[in-house]
C-alpha positions in Angstrom: 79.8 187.5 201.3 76.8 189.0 203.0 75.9 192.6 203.4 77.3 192.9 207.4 80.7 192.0 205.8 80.9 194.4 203.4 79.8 196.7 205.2 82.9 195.9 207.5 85.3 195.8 205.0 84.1 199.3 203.5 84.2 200.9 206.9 87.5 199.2 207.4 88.7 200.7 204.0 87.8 204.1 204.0 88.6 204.3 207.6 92.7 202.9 206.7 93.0 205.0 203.7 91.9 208.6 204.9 94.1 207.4 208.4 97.0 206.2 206.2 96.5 209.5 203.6 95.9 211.9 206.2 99.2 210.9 208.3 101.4 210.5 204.4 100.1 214.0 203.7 101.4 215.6 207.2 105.1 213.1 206.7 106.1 215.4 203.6 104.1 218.5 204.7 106.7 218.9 207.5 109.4 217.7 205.2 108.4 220.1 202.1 106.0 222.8 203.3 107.8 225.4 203.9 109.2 225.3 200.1 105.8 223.7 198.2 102.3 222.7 199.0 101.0 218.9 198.4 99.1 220.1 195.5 102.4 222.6 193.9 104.6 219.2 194.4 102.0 216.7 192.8 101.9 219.2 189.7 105.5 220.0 189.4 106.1 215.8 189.7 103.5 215.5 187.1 104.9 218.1 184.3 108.6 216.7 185.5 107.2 212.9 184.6 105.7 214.2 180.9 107.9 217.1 180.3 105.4 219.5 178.5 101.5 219.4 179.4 98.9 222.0 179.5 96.6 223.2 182.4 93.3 221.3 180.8 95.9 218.1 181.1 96.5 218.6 184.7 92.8 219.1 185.2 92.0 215.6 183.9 95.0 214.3 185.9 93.9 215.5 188.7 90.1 215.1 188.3 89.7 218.5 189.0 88.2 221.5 186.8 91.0 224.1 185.0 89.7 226.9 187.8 91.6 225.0 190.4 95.3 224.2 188.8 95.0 228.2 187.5 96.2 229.3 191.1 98.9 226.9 191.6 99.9 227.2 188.1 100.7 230.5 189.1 102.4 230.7 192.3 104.7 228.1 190.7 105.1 230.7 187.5 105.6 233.3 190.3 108.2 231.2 191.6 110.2 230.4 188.6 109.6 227.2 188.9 107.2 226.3 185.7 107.2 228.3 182.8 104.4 228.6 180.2 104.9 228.7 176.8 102.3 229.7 174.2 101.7 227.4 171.0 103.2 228.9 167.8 100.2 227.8 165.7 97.3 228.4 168.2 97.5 231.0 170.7 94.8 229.1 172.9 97.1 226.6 173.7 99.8 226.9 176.9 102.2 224.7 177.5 103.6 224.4 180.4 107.4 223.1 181.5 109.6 223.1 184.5 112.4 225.9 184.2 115.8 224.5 185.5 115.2 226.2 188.9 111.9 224.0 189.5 113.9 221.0 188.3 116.4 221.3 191.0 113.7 222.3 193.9 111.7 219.7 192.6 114.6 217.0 192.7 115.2 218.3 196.1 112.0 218.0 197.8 111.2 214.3 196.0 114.9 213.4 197.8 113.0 214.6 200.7 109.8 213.1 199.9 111.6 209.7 199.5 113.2 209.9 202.4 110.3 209.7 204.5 108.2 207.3 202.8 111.3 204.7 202.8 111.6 205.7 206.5 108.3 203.4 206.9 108.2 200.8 203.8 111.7 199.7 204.7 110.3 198.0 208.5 108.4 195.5 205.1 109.2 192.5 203.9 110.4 192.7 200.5 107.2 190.5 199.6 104.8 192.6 201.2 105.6 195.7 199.6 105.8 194.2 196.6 101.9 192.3 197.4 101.0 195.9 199.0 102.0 197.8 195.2 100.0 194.9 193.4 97.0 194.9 195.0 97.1 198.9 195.0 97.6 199.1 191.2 94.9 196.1 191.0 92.3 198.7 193.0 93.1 201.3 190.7 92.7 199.3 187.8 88.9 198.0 189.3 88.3 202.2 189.7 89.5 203.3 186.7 87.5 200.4 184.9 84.1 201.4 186.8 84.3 204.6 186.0 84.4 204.1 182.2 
């Protein structure tokens, strides 16, 4: 492939993806906003998926420094929707869980959530989500192993 085609194919790429992330994002904004941001619903999802994790956790997750989940940490905490616990043998440590409030509003918007992103995947073929998922988890894999 010369470099004119890649070139394309970038363009074409980062072009789709912001389009395609950009429209997602607004979907469950107007679905969810008025009850969570993107980022409060990402990090409920993630703490709901694992059960227990700590703010330096979500900061990997994320790829984002600890500075940045403090604020969402604690509007969630405000909420009563996560809860943090200290550890028993080293005060350091936080852990952090859903209460049973932020289980149910969290259950509630991913109903939501789902909603609208099976409004669009179901107008697929069965076979092209399923190509669409592999060649999406193949791309991550390519990232993930380029950044190591």
């Amino acid at each position: 492939m010369n470099r004119t085609d890649i070139d394309l194919i970038i363009d074409r790429y980062v072009s789709i993806n912001f389009s395609v992330n950009r429209k997602f994002d607004q979907l469950i904004r107007k679905e969810i906003g008025d009850v969570l941001t993107t980022e409060q619903h990402f990090t409920m999802r993630h703490i709901n998926n694992v059960g227990v994790c700590t703010s330096s956790e979500l900061s990997i997750v994320f790829g984002v420094k600890k500075s940045a989940i403090t604020p969402i940490i604690n509007r969630l905490v405000e909420k009563g929707w996560v809860e943090r616990t200290r550890d028993e043998k080293d005060r350091r440590v936080i852990y952090l869980t859903l209460t049973s409030a932020g289980k149910i509003i969290f259950g509630e918007m991913e109903k939501k959530i789902q909603s609208v992103i099976e409004s669009v995947i179901s107008k697929f073929e069965h076979v092209e989500i399923q190509n669409f998922l592999d060649t999406f988890a193949k791309l991550d894999r390519l990232i993930e192993e380029t950044k190591e």
